[in-house]
N, C-alpha and C positions, 0 to 999 in steps of 0.2 A: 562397698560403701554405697549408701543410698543418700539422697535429697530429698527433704520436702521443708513445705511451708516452714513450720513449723514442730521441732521438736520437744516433749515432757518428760521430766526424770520421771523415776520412780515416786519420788516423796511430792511430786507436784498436787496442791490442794482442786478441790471439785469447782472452785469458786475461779478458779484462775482457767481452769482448762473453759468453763462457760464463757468468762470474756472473751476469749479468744476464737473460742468456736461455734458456739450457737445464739451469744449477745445477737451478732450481726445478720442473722436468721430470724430473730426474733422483732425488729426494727425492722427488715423488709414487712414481716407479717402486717404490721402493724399499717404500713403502708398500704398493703394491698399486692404483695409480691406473695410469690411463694416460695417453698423452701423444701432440701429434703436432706435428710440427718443420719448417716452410714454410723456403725461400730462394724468391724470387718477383724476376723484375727485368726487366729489359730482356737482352737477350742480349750477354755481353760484360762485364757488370756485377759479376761478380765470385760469381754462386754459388756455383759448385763448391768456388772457393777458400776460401770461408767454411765452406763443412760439409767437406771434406777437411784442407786447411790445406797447409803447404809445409814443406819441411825443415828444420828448426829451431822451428819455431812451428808444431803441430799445430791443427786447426782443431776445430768443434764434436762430429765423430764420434771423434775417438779421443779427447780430453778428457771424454766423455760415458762412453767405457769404462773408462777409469781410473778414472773414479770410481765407478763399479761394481762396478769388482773391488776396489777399495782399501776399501769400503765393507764386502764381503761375502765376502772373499776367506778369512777363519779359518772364515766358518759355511758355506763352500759342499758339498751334497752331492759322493759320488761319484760318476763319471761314469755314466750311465745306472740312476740311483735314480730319476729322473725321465726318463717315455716320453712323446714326444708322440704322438697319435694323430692321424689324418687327418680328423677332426672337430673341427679345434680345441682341442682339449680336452689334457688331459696324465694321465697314470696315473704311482702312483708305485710300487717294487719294493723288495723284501726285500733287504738287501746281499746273501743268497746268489742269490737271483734277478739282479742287477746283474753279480756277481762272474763268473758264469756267460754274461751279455748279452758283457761285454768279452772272455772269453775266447773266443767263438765270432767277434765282431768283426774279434779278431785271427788268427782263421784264416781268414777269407774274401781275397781276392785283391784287394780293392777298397784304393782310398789310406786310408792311416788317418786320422785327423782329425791335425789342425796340431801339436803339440807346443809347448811353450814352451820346452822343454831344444835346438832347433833350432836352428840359426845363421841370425839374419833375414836379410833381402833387405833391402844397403845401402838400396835405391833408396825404402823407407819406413823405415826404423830410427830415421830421425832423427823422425816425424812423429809416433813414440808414448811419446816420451822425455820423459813431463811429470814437471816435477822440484817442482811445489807440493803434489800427495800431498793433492788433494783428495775430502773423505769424507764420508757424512754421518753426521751424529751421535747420533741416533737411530735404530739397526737393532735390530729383535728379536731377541736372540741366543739365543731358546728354537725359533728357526726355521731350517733347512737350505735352501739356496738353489740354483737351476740355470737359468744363464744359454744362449739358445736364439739366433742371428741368424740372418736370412735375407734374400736380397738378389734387389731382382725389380727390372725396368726394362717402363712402358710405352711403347711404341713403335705409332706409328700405331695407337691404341686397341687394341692387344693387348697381353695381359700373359706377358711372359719370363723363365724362371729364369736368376738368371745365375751360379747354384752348380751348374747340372747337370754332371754327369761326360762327357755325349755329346756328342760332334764338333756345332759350331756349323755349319750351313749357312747360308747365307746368302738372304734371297729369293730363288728362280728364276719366270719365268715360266712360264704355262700352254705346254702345246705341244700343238699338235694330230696328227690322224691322222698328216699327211705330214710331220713329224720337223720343224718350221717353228714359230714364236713364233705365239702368236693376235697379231692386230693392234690390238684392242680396247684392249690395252695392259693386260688385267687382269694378277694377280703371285697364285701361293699363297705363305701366308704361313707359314711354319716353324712347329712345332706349338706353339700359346700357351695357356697356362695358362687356367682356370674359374675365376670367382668363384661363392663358393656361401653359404648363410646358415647360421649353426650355430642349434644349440640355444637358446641365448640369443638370438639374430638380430643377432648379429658377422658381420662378412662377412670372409671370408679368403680366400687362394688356395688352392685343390686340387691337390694332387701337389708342391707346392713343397717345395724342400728346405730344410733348418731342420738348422742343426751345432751341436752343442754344445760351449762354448766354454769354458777354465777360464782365460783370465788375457787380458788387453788385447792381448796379443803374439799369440795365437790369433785372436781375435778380426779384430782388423785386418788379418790373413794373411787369412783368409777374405773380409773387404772387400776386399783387393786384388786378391785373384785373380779376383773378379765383376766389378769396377772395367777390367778390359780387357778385358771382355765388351761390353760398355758399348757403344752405338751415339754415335760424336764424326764428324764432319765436318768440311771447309774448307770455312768461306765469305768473304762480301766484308768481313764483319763480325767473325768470329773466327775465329783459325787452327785452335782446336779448340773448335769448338757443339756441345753437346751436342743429340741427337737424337731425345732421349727424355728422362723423367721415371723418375729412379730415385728407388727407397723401401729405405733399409737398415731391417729390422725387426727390435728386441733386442724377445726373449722371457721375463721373470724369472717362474721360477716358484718358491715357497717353499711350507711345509710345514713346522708344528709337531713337533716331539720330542715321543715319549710321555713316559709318568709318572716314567720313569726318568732322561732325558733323554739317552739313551744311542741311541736307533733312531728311524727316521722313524715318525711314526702313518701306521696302514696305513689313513686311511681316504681318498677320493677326495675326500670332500664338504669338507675341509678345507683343499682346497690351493688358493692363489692364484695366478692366472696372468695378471700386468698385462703392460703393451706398451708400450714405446716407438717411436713413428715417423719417420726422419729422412732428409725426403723435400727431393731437389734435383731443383726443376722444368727443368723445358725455356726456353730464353729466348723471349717472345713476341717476333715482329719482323715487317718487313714485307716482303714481296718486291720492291717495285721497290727498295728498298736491298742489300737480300742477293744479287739477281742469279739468285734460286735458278730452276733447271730441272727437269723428270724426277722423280725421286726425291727430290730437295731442295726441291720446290715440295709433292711431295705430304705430307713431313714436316710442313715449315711450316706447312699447312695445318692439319694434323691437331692440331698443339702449339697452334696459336690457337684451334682448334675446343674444347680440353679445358679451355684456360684463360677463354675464353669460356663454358663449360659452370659451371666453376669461381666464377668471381663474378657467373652470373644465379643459382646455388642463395644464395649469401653474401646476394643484393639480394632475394632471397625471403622469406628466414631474417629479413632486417631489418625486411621491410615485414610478416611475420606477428607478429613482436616490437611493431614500435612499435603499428599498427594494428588490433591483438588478430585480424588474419583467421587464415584454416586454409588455404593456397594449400597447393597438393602442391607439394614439392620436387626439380624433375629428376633426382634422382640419376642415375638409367640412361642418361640424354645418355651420359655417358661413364665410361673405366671409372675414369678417377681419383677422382672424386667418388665412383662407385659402392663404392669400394673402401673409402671413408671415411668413408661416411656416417655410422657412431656416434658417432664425434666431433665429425661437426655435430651430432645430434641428444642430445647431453649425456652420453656415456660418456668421457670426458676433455676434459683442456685442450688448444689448438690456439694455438701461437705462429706467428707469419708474422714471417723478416727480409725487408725491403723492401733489394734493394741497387740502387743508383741509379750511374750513369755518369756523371762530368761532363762528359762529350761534348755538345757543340750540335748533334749530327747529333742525337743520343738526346731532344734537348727532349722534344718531342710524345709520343715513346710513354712519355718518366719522369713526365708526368702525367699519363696515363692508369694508369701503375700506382700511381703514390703517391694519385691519387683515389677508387683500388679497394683500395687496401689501408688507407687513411683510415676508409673506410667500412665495413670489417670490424670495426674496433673497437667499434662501435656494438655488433655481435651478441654476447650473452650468453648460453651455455646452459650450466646448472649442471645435475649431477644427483650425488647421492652415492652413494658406492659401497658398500656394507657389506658388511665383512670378516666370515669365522664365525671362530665361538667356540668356542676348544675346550674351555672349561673344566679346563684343567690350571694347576696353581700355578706364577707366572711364575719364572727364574732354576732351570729346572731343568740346565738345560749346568753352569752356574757351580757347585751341588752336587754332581754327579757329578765335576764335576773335582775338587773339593773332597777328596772321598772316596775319592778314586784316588790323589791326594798323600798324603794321609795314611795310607794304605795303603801306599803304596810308602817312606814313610818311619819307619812300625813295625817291618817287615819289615825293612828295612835296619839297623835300632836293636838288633832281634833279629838280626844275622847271616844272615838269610837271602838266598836272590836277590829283585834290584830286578826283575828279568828277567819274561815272561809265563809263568812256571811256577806252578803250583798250589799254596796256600798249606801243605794235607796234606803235600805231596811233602817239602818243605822239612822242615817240624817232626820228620816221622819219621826223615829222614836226619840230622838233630840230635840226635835221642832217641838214634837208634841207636849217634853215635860218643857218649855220651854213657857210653854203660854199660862195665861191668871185661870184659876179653878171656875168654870163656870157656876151663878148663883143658882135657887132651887128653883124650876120652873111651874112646880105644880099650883095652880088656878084653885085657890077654896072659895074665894067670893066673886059674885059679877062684878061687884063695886071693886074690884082690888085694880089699886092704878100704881103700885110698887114695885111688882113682880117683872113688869114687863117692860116699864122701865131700866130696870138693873139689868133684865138679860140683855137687853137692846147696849146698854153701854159696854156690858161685856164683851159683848159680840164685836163692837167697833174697835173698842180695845185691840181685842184679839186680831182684826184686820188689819186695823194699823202695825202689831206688830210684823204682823205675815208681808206685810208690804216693806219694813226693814230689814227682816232678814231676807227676801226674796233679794233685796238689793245687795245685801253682804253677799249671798252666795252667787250674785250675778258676778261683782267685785270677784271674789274670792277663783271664780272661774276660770276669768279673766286674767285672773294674777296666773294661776294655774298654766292657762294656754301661754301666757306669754314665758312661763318658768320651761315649758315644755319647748315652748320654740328655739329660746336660747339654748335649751340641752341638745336638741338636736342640730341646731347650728354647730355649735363646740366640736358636736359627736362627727360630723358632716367633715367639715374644716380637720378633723384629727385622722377620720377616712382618708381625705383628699392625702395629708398629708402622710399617714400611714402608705395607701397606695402608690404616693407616688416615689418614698424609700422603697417600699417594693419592688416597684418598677426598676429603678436602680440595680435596688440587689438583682435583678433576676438578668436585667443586661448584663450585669457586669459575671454573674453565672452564666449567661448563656455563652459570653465570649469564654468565659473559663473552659468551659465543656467545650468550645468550639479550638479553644486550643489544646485541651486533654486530646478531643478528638483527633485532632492532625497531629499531635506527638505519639499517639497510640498507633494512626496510620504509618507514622513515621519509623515509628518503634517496631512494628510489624514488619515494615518495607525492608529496614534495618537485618531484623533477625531474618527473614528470608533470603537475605544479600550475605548474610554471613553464614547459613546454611550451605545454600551456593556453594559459596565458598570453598566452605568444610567439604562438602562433597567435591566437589574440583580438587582441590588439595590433596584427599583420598584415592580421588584417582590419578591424579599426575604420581602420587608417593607407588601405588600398584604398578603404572606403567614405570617408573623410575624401578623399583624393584626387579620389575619384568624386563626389562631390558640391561639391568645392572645380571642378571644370572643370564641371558643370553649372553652377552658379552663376555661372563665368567664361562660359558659351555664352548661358545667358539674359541675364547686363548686356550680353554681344554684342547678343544681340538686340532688348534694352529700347533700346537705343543707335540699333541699326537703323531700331527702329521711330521713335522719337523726331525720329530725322534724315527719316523718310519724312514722319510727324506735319507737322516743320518745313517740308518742301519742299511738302508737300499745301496747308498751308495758304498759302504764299506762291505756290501754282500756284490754290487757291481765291480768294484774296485777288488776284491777278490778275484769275483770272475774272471776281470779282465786280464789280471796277473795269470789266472788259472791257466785262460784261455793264449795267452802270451808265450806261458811254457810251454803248453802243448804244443802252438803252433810252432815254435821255435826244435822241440822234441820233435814234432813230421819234419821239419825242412831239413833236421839235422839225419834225419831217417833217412830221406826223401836222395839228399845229396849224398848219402852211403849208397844208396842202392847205385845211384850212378853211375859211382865210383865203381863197385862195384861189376855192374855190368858193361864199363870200358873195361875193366882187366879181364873180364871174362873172354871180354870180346879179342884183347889184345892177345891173351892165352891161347884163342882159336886159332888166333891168323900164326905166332908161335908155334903148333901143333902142326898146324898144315905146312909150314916152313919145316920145319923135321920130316914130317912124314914123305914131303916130295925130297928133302936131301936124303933120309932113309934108303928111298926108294930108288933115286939117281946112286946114291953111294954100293949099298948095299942092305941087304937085310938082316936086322936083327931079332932075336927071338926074344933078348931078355926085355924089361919093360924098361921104357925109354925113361932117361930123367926128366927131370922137370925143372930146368934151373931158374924159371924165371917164377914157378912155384918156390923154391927156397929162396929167390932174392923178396919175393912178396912176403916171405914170411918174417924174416929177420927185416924187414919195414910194416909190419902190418897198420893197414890202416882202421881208422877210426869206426864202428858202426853205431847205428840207433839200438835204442832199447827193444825193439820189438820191427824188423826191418820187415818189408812186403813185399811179396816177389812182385815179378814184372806183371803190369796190367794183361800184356800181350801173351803172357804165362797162363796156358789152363790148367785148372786144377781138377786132382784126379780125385773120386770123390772116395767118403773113407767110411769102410763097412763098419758096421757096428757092432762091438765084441756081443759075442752071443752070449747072451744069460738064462736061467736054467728056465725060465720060462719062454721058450722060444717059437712055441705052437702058440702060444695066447695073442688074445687080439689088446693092440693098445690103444689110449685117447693119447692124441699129441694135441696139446694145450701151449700155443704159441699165441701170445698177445698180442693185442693188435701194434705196440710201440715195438715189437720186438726187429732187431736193426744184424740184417748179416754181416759177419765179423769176417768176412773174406779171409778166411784159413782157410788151410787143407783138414782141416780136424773136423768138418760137417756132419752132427748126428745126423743120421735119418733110419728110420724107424719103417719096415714095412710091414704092409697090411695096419697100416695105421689110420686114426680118423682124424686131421686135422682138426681144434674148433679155434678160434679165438677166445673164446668161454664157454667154459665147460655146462652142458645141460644134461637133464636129466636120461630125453633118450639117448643119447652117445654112450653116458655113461651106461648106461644097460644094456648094450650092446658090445661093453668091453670087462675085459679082466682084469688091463693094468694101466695105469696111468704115468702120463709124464709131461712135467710141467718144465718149459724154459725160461729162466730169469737169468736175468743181463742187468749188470751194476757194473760202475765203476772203479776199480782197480787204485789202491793206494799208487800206483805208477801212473796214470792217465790210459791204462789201457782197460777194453771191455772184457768183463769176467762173466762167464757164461757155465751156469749152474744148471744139471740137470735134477728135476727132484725126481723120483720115482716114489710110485705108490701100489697098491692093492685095492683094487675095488671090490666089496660088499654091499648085499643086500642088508637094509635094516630089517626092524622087526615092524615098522611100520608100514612098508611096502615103498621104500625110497630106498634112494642109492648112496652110498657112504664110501670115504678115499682115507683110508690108511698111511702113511707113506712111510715107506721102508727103506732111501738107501737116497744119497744123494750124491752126482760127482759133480766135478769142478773141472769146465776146459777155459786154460789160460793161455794167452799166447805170449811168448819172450823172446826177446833180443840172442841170438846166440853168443855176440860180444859182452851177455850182461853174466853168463855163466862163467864159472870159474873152470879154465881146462887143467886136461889131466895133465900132470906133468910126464916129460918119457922116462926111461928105466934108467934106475942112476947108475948104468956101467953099462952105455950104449954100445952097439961096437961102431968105431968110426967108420972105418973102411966097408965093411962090406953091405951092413945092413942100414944104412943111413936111408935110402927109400922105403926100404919095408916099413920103416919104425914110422915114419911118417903117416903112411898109409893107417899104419896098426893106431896110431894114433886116431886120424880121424877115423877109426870107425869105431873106437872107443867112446869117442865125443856126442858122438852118433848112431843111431841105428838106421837111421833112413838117411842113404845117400841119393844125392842128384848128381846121375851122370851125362856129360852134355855130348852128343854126337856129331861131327863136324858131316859136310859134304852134302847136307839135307840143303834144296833145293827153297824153303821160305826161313831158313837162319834155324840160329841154336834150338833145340828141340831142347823137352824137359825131360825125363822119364824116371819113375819113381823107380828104386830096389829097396826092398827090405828084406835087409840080411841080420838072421840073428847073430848076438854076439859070440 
């Protein structure tokens, strides 16, 4: 959704879109402001026909004239009282000086300007036929007016007159020595007009032709005739695109009446010269729609490059406005902006119509322009314009005409001519039939005493009358000056009285504007306090956001932890239990061994007790019983699952069965966590190379590998895995491990094994020892036999006997 000013349906009339959009453009003009008049749209979208119009219903440009001339059309100078100079600027001339411009004008051989007494050209006649007779209503009418058009088109960043008198050529390419096009593809381009800066730093065109125009009918002949200068094209989009950016440019210049109110004041410094601009852009569009090639891509190009120039100055202009910065404003990108820059910068108002296509092809590029032309609204630049003062008393037209009536209507009262004859002429040829016929004076005789008598009375006559009518028209003068004195008393007294409602009005305007002013300041104050604002609230809503998702990351992660909290300690709480049994598993091991090694010990001092009663008794040769071995066993006691012999027990160490590789050299590969399981079951491996990580030269230095892992045992005990492998050469020149054959050394409880049971038809009597013995070495293959009489206690010593 978009905003502006003002929105027009489709069916909206030509008449209604003027009121509202370039009436009030036309009222500054009139004033002495200036003005400047955008169509902007998509290509197709209806420009031209807005600022043209079509036949029957004129558009912005000739409705814009009528009202110009119907406005100023009793107070306009004669033609060439007003000169423009080639500095912008205008001079004004003496009627005799003027009188004398026209007549030389009309002896030169050149076309003369347009007439309105002409027979138009059906083909607009009907375009400037407005029949509402719209005016404004407040004109100076102590001021003489002279209306100035000019009509330019830029094209590919060049600017072209489109009123010149000389044959149009057309682009040609460069050609080189040998009579052949360059292939580079460059073009010279027809000769185009200068932008220059005047005096004031106005930018206007140099050499441009500028006609002076006295009525809407002239006028718009002159736009017509540029109008098929006009660069139009076919494309895939419009049967006639325009090719260029034309600017019709009316020029009003006005100029107070002296004192009398009869002649222009001769002075320069007085004269106003405002501008109207009424410019029909190019449509912006795209090429892969338009198909455009050659010369039609380069336009293209060119019209998006100006209009693109167009609203980065608009988006500069806004962000130095809202942002208080000083950015330079590109004008010189191009020459349309260039051309118009006083208007951005606060020398008039600047209206833009947005015309939009209801085409679905048109989507995309009718909001890009209605999001560019949205945002022009935002930009505000006012500057006022101050008109000079010429200090002459207003309404001096309306007395002089005053005085011309009444003049011509005394004179008419007296008999005389209404006619431009001189009031002298009149009265003496009045006087003259006025008097008696003189008698004949010619002298026939000397004696004649009648002739000169009668002329003598004639004459006196004749005196006498001259000396009453000298009195009438002394009278009559008299009456006159005193008829005069009282008009100007009245006229005086209705001044005073006029001036000082003036006065009035303009107080009572001045505090008006002085309180618009402070509600505007106010209003201003206002909206930057609610920008504020908005941007405050913006940001409190982002940091509220921003701290609303931290706060969500960290209950994440208080959550996280919580659940880690909870599994730690149910993985502690494990532990603990783990680590509870076990330790409860050694103490129970710990106090078997004990146990344990007092019966062993009690066994010994037993044995030694025999052996010296043996010995004091007599001697026997069979093997001695052992009864306090069969009372231990019909009580046996409790042991651990995996019991450990005494600390003070060394252990004997234990060869390693030989496998069929027994010349080869091996890597013994023991990690650095790996923890001795104090058995008697100790691999070791000789001619072996110890590594803690195996590298590559160990490895090449050996044949077979052997890797020890250690894990723990569903029982809590340590299970110790031997892997075995083969070492080869790759085909790379590296060394590669095989692994072939893996054992398993576990250690166990001998109470957790299930014993054999004895022969089920023992014999009691005789072999009750043997059977015992056959028994444990059933159980067993490796017996510990304990030697008494050894001088540092029980000795250990291994036997292995096969079964």
């Amino acid at each position: 959704q978009y905003s502006f000013k003002e929105v027009f349906g489709t069916l909206v009339v030509q008449k209604q879109l003027f009121d509202v959009v370039a009436k009030p453009l036309v009222e500054d003009l009139i004033r002495g402001k200036n003005g400047l008049l955008f169509t902007y749209g998509v290509t197709g979208s209806g420009k031209t026909h807005t600022m043209t119009g079509s036949p029957g219903d004129g558009g912005l440009l000739p409705r814009c004239l009528a009202m110009i001339f119907n406005s100023i059309g009793p107070f306009q100078a004669k033609r060439f009282v007003f000169k423009l100079d080639d500095k912008n600027g205008v001079d004004v001339q003496t009627e005799v000086d003027a009188l004398l411009e026209r007549q030389r004008r009309e002896a030169l051989p050149v076309p003369k300007t347009p007439s309105g007494k002409r027979q138009l050209d059906p083909e607009f006649a009907d375009m400037i036929d407005v029949q509402d007779r719209c005016r404004v209503e407040e004109v100076d009418e102590d001021n003489v007016y002279g209306v100035f058009v000019s009509y330019i088109e830029i094209y590919n960043n060049y600017i072209y007159d489109l009123l010149e008198e000389a044959p149009f050529e057309p682009i040609k390419p460069k050609w080189n020595s040998c009579n052949t096009p360059v292939r580079n593809g460059d073009f010279v381009p027809p000769q185009s007009k200068i932008l220059r800066e005047d005096q004031n730093h106005n930018m206007y065109v140099t050499g441009c032709t500028e006609v002076e125009v006295k009525s809407t009918e002239e006028a718009f002949e002159v736009f017509w005739r540029g109008q098929k200068k006009r660069r139009i094209a076919n494309t895939q989009l419009n049967r006639e695109s325009s090719r260029s950016h034309s600017v019709f440019i009316i020029k009003l210049a006005q100029a107070p009446l002296d004192a009398d109110g009869d002649n222009v004041l001769q002075e320069k410094e007085q004269i106003t010269l405002s501008q109207l601009s009424l410019v029909d852009l190019a449509g912006s569009e795209r090429t892969n729609r338009t198909k455009a090639e050659g010369s039609r891509l380069r336009e293209a190009g060119n019209i998006n490059q100006s209009l693109m120039t167009l609203r980065t100055c608009i988006e500069v202009l806004r962000e130095n406005q809202l942002y208080g910065t000083n950015k330079m404003v590109p004008y010189r990108d191009s020459k349309l902006t260039h051309l118009f820059k006083n208007y951005f910068d606060g020398e008039g108002k600047v209206r833009m119509i947005v015309c939009v296509n209801p085409k679905a092809e048109d989507y995309e590029e009718s909001l890009q322009v209605m999001r560019f032309a949205e945002m022009t609204q935002e930009v505000e630049v006012a500057r006022p314009v101050d008109r000079p003062l010429c200090g002459l008393t207003p309404g001096r037209r309306l007395r002089n005409q005053a005085f011309r009536e009444e003049l011509s209507r005394k004179l008419e009262l007296r008999g005389g001519p209404i006619g431009a004859e001189p009031g002298e002429q009149s009265a003496a040829e009045l006087f003259l039939q006025s008097f008696p016929p003189l008698p004949s004076c010619e002298l026939l005789d000397i004696n004649d005493d009648q002739t000169l008598p009668k002329l003598i009375e004639a004459l006196e006559q004749r005196h006498k009358m001259r000396q009453m009518l000298a009195e009438e028209f002394g009278k009559n003068v008299l009456a006159f000056k005193t008829m005069l004195q009282e008009f100007d008393s009245s006229v005086a007294s209705k001044e005073h009285y006029i001036q000082g409602k003036l006065a009035e009005k303009e107080k009572t305007i001045t505090g008006q504007r002085t309180e618009l002013e402070r509600l505007e300041k106010k209003i201003k104050t206002l909206e930057y306090k609610i920008e504020i604002l908005e941007k405050t609230a913006t940001i409190y809503e982002e940091d509220k956001r921003n701290l609303q998702q931290e706060l969500e990351s960290k209950s994440q992660k208080l959550q996280r932890q919580a659940s880690d909290k909870r599994r730690l300690e149910a993985r502690l709480q494990g532990m603990v239990t783990e680590t509870s049994l076990k330790w409860e598993k050694e103490c129970e091991r710990r106090v078997a061994a004990k146990q344990l090694e007092m019966q062993n010990k009690l066994w010994v001092k037993d044995e030694k007790l025999k052996q010296l009663k043996a010995i004091v008794t007599e001697p026997r040769a069979e093997r001695p019983e052992r009864p306090s071995r069969e009372r231990e066993r019909e009580k046996p006691l409790p042991r651990s699952v995996s019991p450990s012999p005494a600390p003070s027990a060394p252990a004997a160490p234990l060869r390693p069965r030989r496998s069929r590789s027994a010349g080869e050299r091996w890597v013994d590969h023991r990690p650095p966590g790996h923890v001795p399981t104090e058995t008697l079951l100790q691999p070791r491996v000789p001619r072996a190379i110890t590594v803690g990580a195996p590298s590559e030269r160990a490895l090449a230095r050996c044949d077979r590998y052997l890797l020890t892992h250690q894990e723990l045992a569903s029982d809590g005990e340590i299970q110790t895995k031997l892997i075995k492998g083969d070492v080869f050469k790759t085909r790379g020149g590296g060394q590669a491990v095989q692994f072939t054959d893996i054992e398993t050394l576990k250690q166990e409880s001998p109470t957790g094994r299930k014993r054999r049971s004895s022969p089920p038809d023992p014999d009691p009597a005789g072999d009750a020892a043997d059977s015992e013995w056959t028994d444990v070495e059933t159980r067993c293959s490796v017996a510990v036999e304990m030697r008494a009489g050894s001088a540092l206690g029980p000795g250990y010593q291994h036997h292995a006997q096969p079964k």
